[in-house]
C-alpha positions, 0 to 999 in steps of 0.5 A: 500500500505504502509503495503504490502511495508513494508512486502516485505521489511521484506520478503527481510531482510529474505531472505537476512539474511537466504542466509547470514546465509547458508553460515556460516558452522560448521568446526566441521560437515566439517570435518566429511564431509571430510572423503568423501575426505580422499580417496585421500586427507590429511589435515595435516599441512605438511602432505604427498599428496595422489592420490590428493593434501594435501588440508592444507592452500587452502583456498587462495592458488593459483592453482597446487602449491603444489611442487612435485604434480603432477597435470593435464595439465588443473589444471596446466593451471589454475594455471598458468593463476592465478586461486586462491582457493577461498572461491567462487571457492571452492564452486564451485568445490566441488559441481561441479569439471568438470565445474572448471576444465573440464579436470581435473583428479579429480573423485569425482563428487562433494557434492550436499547437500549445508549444507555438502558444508557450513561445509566442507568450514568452516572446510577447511578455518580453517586449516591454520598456 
């Protein structure tokens, strides 16, 4: 009984450990994977916006606060209800855009590969002053 507990413990330590480590990204990877945004989006500090918001500093910025962007009626709702882009919220929205933002105007269907999430997260939470 005492050996199959310990396995279990040990067996939850790994699982644990593994979830803590597919959450850690390489910015570098991240950065490639955010060619697939380049379309509409930049990420230069000061940079212009496209077709989407310049995406510099989003990690922890509120919702459709970039001034002079024009956003859509439901993302400017969001953001006046306090929505703020949160590491967790942009997982989200990038693996799934219409379930954040139902009537949002953002085309792009969203990653599926949790691996590309984990680096375009990291790459993402590095660009900051």
């Amino acid at each position: 009984m005492r050996r199959m507990m310990v396995v279990a413990a040990l067996a939850a330590m790994a699982s644990v450990s593994g979830v803590a480590m597919a959450e850690e990204g390489d910015a570098a990877a991240g950065q490639r994977v955010f060619n697939q945004c380049r379309a509409c989006h930049t990420a230069d500090q000061g940079g212009r916006n496209g077709v989407g918001p310049n995406l510099f500093g989003i990690v922890g910025r509120p919702a459709a606060s970039i001034e002079g962007f024009r956003y859509s009626a439901n993302m400017r709702e969001l953001g006046t209800g306090g929505l703020v882009w949160t590491e967790e919220r942009l997982r989200a929205y990038v693996a799934n855009p219409k379930a954040v933002v139902p009537r949002g105007s953002m085309s792009f269907p969203g990653l599926r590969n949790e691996t590309q999430i984990n680096d375009l997260m990291a790459y993402l939470g590095s660009l900051k002053s």
